[in-house]
ZAMARGU-4260 file (C-alpha; in steps of 0.2 Angstrom, whole numbers, plus 5000, padded with zeros to 4 digits):
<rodrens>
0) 5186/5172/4972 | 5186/5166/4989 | 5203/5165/4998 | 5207/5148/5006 | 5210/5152/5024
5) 5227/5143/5030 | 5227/5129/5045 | 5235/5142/5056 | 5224/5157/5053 | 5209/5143/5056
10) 5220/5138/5070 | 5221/5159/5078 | 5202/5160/5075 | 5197/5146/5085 | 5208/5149/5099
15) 5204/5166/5101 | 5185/5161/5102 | 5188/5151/5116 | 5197/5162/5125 | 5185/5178/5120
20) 5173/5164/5128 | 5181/5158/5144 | 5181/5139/5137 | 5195/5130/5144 | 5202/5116/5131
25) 5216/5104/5128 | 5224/5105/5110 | 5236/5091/5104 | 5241/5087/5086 | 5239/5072/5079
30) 5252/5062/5065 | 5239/5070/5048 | 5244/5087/5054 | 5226/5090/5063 | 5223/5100/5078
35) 5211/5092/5091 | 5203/5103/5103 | 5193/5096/5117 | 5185/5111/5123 | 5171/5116/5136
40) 5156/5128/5133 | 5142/5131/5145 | 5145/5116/5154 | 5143/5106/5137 | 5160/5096/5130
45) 5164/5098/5112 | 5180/5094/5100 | 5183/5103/5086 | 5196/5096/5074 | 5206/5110/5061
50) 5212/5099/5050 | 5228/5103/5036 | 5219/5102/5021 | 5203/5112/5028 | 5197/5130/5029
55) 5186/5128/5043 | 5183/5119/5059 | 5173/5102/5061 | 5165/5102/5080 | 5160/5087/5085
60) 5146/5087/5103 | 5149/5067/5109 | 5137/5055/5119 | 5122/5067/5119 | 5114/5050/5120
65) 5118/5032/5127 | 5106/5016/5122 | 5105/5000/5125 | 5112/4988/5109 | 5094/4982/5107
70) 5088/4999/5103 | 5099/4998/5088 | 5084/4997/5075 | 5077/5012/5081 | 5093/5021/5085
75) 5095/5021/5067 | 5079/5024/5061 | 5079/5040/5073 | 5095/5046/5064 | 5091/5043/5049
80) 5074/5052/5050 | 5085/5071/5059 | 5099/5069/5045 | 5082/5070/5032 | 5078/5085/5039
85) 5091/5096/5050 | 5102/5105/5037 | 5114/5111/5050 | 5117/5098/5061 | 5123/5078/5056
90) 5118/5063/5068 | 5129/5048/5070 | 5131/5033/5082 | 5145/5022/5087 | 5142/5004/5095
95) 5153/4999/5110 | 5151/4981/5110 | 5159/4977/5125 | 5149/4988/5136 | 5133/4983/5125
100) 5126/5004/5122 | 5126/5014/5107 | 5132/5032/5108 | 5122/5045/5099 | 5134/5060/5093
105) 5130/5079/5085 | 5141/5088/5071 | 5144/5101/5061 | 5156/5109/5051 | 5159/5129/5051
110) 5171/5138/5038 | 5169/5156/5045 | 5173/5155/5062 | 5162/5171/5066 | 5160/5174/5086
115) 5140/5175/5086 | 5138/5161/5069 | 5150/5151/5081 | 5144/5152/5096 | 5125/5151/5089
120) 5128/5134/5082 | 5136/5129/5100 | 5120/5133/5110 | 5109/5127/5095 | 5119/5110/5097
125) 5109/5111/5115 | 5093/5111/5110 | 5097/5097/5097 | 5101/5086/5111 | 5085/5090/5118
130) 5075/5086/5106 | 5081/5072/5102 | 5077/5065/5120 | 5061/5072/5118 | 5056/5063/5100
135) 5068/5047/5105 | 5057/5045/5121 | 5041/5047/5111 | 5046/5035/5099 | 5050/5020/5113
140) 5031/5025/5118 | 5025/5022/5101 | 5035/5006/5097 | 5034/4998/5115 | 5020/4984/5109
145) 5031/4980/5092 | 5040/4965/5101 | 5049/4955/5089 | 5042/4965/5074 | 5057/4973/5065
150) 5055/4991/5075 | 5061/5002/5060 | 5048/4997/5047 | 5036/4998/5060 | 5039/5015/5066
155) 5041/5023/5047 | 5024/5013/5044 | 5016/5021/5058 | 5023/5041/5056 | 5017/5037/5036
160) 5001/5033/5042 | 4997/5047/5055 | 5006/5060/5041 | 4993/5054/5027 | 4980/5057/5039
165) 4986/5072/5044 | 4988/5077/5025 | 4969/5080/5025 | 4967/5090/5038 | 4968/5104/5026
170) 4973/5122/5029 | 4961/5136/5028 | 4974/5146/5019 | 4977/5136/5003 | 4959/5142/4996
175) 4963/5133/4981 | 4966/5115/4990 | 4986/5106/4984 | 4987/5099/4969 | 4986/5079/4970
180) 4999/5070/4966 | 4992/5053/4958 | 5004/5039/4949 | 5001/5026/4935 | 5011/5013/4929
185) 5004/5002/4919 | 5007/4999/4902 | 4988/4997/4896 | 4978/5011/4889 | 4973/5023/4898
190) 4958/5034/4893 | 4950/5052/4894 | 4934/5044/4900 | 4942/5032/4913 | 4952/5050/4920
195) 4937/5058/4921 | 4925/5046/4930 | 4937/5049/4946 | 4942/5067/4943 | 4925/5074/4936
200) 4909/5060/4935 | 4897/5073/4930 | 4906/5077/4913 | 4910/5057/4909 | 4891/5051/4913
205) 4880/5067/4908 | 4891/5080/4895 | 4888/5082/4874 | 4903/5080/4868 | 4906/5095/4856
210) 4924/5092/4848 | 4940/5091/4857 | 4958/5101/4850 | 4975/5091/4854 | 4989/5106/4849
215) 5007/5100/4849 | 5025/5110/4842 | 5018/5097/4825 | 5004/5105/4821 | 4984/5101/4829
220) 4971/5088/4828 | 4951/5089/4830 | 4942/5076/4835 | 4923/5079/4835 | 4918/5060/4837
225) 4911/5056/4855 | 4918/5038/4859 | 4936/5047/4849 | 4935/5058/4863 | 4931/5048/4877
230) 4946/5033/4872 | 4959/5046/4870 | 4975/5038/4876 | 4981/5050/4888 | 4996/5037/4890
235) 4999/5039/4870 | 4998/5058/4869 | 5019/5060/4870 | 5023/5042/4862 | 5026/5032/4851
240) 5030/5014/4851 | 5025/4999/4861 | 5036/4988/4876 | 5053/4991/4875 | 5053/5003/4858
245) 5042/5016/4865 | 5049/5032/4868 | 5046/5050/4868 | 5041/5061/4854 | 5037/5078/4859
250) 5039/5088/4874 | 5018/5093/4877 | 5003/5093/4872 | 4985/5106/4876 | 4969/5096/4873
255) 4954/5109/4874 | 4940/5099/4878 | 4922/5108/4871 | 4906/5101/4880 | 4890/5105/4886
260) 4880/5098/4903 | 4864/5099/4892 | 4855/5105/4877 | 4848/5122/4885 | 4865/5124/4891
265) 4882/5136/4885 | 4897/5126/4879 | 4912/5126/4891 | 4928/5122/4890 | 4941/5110/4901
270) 4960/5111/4899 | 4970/5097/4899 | 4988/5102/4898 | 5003/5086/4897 | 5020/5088/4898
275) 5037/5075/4897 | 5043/5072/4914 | 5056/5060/4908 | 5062/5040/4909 | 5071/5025/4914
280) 5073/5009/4907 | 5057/5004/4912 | 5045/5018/4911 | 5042/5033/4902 | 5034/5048/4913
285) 5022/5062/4907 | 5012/5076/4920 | 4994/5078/4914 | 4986/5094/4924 | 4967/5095/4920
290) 4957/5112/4924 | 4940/5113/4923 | 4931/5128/4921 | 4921/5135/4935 | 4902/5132/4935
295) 4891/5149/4931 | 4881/5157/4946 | 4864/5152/4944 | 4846/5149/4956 | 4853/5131/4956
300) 4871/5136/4958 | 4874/5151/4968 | 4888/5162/4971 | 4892/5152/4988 | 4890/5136/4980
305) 4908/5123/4984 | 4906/5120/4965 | 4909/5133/4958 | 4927/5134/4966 | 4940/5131/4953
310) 4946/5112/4950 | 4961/5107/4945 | 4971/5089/4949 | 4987/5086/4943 | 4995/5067/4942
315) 5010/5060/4933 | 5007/5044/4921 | 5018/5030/4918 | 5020/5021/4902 | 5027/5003/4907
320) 5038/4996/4895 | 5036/4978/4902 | 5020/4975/4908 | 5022/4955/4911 | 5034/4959/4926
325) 5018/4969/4936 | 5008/4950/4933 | 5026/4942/4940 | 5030/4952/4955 | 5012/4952/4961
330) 5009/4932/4959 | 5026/4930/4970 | 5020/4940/4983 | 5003/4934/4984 | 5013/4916/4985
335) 5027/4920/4997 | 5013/4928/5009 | 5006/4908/5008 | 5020/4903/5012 | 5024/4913/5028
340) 5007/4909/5034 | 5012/4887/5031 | 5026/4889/5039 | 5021/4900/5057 | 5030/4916/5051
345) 5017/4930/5056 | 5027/4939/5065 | 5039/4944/5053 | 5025/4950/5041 | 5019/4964/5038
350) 5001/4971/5037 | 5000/4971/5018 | 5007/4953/5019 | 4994/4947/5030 | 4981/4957/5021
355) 4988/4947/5006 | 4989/4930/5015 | 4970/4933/5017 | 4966/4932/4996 | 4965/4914/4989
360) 4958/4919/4972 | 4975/4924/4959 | 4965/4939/4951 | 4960/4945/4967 | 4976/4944/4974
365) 4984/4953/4960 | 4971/4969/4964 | 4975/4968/4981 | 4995/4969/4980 | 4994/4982/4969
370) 4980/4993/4978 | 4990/4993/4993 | 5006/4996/4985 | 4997/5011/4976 | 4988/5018/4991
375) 5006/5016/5001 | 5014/5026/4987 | 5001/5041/4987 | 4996/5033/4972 | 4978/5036/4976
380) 4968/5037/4958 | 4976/5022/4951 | 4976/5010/4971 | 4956/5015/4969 | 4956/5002/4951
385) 4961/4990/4960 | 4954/4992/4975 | 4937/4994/4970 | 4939/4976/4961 | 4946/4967/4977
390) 4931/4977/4987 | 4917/4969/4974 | 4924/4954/4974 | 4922/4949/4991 | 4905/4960/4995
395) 4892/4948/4990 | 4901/4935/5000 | 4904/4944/5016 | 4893/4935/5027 | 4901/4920/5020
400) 4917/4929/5024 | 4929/4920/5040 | 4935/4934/5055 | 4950/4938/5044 | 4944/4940/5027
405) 4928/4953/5034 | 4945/4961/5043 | 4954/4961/5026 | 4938/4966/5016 | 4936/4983/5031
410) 4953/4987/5027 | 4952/4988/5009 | 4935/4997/5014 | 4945/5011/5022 | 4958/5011/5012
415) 4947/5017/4996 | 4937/5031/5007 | 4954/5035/5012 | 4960/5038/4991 | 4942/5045/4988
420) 4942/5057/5000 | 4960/5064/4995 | 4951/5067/4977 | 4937/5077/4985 | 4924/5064/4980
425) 4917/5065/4999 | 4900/5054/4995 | 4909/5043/4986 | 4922/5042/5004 | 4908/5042/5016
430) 4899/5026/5009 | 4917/5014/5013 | 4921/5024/5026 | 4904/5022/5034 | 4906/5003/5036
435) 4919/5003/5048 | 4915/5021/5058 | 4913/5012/5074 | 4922/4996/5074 | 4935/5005/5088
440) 4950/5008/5073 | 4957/5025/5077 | 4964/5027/5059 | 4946/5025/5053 | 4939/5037/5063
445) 4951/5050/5060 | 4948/5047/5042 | 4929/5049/5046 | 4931/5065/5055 | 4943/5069/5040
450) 4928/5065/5026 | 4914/5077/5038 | 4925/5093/5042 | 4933/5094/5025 | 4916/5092/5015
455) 4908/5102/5027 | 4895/5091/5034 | 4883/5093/5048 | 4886/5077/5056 | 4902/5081/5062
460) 4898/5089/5076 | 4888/5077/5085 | 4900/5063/5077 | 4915/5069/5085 | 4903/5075/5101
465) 4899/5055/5103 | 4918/5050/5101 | 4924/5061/5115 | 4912/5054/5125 | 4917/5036/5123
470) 4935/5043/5127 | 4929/5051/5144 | 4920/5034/5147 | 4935/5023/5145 | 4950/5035/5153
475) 4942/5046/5168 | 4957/5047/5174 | 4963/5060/5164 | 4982/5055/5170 | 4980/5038/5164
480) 4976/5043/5148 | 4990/5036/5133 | 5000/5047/5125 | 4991/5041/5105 | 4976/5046/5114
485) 4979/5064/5118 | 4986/5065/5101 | 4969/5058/5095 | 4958/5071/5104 | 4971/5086/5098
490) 4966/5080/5079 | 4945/5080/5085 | 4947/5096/5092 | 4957/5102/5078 | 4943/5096/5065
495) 4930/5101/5075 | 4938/5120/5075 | 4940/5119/5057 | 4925/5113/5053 | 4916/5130/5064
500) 4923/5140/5055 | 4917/5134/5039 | 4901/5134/5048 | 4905/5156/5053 | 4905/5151/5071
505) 4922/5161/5073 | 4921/5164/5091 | 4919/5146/5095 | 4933/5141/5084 | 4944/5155/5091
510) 4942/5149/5110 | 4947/5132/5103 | 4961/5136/5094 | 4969/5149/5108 | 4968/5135/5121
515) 4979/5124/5109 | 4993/5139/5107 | 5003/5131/5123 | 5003/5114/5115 | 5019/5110/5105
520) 5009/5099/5094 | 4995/5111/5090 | 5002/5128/5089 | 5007/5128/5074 | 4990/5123/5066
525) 4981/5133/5078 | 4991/5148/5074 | 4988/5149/5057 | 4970/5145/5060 | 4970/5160/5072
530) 4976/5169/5057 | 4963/5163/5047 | 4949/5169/5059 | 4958/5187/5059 | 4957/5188/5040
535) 4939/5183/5041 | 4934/5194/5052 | 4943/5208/5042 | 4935/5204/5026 | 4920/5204/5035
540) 4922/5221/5042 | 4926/5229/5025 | 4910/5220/5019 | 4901/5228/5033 | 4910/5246/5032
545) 4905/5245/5013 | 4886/5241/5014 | 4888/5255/5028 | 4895/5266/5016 | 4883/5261/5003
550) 4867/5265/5011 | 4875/5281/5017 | 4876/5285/4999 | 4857/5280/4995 | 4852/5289/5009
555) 4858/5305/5004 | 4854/5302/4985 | 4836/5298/4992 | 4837/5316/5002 | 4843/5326/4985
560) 4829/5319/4977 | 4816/5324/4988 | 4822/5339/4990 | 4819/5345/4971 | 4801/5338/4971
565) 4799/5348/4986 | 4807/5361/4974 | 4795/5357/4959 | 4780/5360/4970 | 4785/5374/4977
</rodrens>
């Protein structure tokens, strides 16, 4: 059991770091019974309150910050994006209306009152400040030609964006790839056969279906039937009951799934493992992980072959107990969009909106809604149904189309070579993806780029060769250069490292990635890429030491067994 430190022990310890510290302060005490210091270290001014009821010290490092009142949106925004992430440290803002600024201030709270803890978290309070200037100052760049937009929505929009991209940039290390993380809520059936169209084709279009096991804590079922198999109700597998009376029944469920890619070929099995991941009044949740087994080394399929790498996705399902209300919200959305658009309103839309405001066909509407709210909640498998409806919709009539609808149509485009992409399904990616490659759209390059390095295509090279190019052409003054721009030609040089070394030209990867190491934005990708090439090369060393080592052996053996023919003659 912990001892509660009293106020005047708190009291001792506080004032003995400052004078251990040469920090000159003022203490008074205030009504409550708290103790406010106003104290100065390394030319920085802090208050720390000791308060009666408290153990510890709360210190307090004002005005690290003063903003104009219009900033306000963004203010907040900045703060409430540091208290997501920075355990130690809380950010907070006053408004003086009267002098029209907002003051940014640090805190923290410290119940030890250890010297070095103490005066860590003091210096540490420095570098906060700091950064904050830094990022704050970067984001007035970012958010400059927002206007009259609402500059908070904005700027989460844009950092979600350039962090979804940046998701695919995948990390040599993780030799498995992430799992993905897909999300379903709709309340319609849900098959086996419709999974596996966009997790695995191959098995959905070609594969014998030999018989399929679904074992559960209740015993097991077989299911031998093809078109059984394939309408499975993954949704179904947990629960019973429909609308508002469905609910959970067991905890999981296995399904071994026994097929074979042709008659000449041996039976293989996929695992498909679903467990309860709970509910609200709305929707019941179940995780479904599929493992497919890897594909046997042949002429066709050799060892090196990308397919034979295991495959596994993982994605959570949601069983709707109300379906009517997904018809509803989409059909108010799709109207209020109209609306804005009568009455002059553009401004205050978003781009979903607009995108929306575009559509003048109900059904298409509704797929467009709900492919965009999907694709903005990572919820790539289930935005690509709906997507791919808006996307056929419109193709046949896109010469027909008016400047908005093509731009609406290029946009849905990317948006499903974006969720293709994230499912490794690269051809599938490219074909969207390659309508708008060069309409000038930096987000659609960088997916582009994205869709090359990670699938390992040739193209790249000279892809991302002919963008720098354009880049040189339009800023040859490299001063002049914007600050989104640099961060574009970090990410082609970034893919275009990765994507040598998929290729085994290490030493050209390595001079890339060493040049980034003094670059705040880069080091820590480069590092670890860095890391990467040094593993490679290792590996590739024992390989080499071992075929060494091998023929060494042969060699000799080779010399034993001349020298007993020579023996035998003899």
């Amino acid at each position: 059991m912990r001892l509660r430190k009293k106020n005047n022990s708190v009291k001792a310890l506080l004032e003995k770091f400052l004078k251990d510290y040469n920090c000159s302060y003022d203490v008074k005490t205030e009504d409550s019974g708290s103790n406010v210091y106003e104290f100065e270290f390394q030319a920085g001014n802090f208050i720390a309150i000791v308060r009666k009821q408290d153990d510890g010290v709360q210190v307090f490092f004002p005005d690290i910050a003063k903003l104009p009142m219009s900033q306000l949106p963004l203010v907040r925004s900045m703060c409430n994006d540091k208290n997501n992430h920075n355990i130690l440290f809380k950010y907070t803002y006053d408004l003086d209306e009267k002098a029209g600024d907002i003051s940014v201030s640090l805190s923290f709270y410290n119940n030890s009152l250890n010297d070095k803890e103490f005066a860590y978290e003091l210096k540490a309070a420095f570098h906060f400040q700091h950064e904050w200037t830094h990022d704050y100052d970067e984001a007035v760049k970012m958010s400059k030609d927002y206007n009259d937009i609402d500059l908070e929505s904005e700027l989460y929009k844009h950092h979600r964006e350039m962090n979804m991209l940046r998701c695919q940039e995948m990390m040599h290390q993780i030799v498995c790839g992430s799992l993905n993380l897909l999300l379903f809520s709709c309340d319609e059936p849900l098959s086996l056969d419709n999974v596996l169209e966009y997790v695995e084709p191959s098995i959905s279009h070609h594969a014998q279906m030999l018989f399929m096991t679904v074992n559960t804590m209740s015993g097991q079922q077989q299911f031998k039937d093809k078109n059984a198999i394939l309408d499975f109700d993954l949704r179904r597998a947990l629960v019973e009951g429909t609308g508002a009376e469905a609910r959970l029944v067991r905890d999981y469920a296995v399904l071994d799934l026994h097929y074979k890619m042709g008659e000449d070929q041996k039976p293989q099995m996929a695992t498909i493992a679903i467990t309860a991941e709970g509910e609200d009044k709305n929707t019941i949740f179940t995780r479904v992980t599929i493992t497919l087994p890897m594909r046997n080394a042949s002429r066709a399929n050799s060892l090196s072959n990308d397919e034979r790498g295991p495959h596994s996705k993982s994605f959570l399902l949601g069983l709707g107990r109300n379906g009517k209300k997904q018809y509803e919200e989409a059909e108010y959305m799709w109207t209020d969009a109209l609306l804005k658009i009568k009455n002059g309103e553009q401004s205050s839309m978003s781009e979903d909106e607009i995108l929306l405001s575009q559509v003048y066909k109900p059904d298409v509407a509704y797929n467009l809604y709900w492919g965009n709210l999907y694709f903005t909640e990572k919820r790539y498998l289930e935005a690509i149904i709906y997507l791919e409806n808006v996307f056929n919709s419109y193709r046949e009539e896109f010469f027909d189309l008016s400047g908005d609808e093509k731009r609406m149509f290029m946009e849905v485009a990317y948006k499903l070579g974006f969720c293709y992409n994230d499912l490794g399904r690269y051809k599938e990616a490219y074909y969207y993806l390659d309508l708008m490659a060069n309409d000038g759209n930096i987000r659609h390059t960088m997916e582009m780029v994205n869709n090359m390095a990670n699938n390992k295509d040739l193209r790249v090279f000279n892809y991302t060769d002919g963008v720098m190019e354009e880049v040189k052409r339009n800023f040859e003054n490299q001063e002049e250069v914007p600050e989104h721009i640099r961060q574009f030609i970090s990410f082609l040089r970034r893919r275009r490292g990765y994507a040598l070394i998929d290729f085994g030209k290490l030493d050209d990867a390595e001079k890339i990635f060493t040049s980034m190491l003094d670059d705040l934005e880069n080091a820590p990708y480069a590092s670890q890429e860095l890391g990467y090439i040094k593993h490679l090369r290792s590996l590739r060393e024992r390989y080499e030491a071992s075929l060494a080592k091998r023929a060494e052996k042969d060699q000799k053996a080779q010399k034993a067994e001349k020298g007993t023919d020579t023996e035998g003659l003899q």
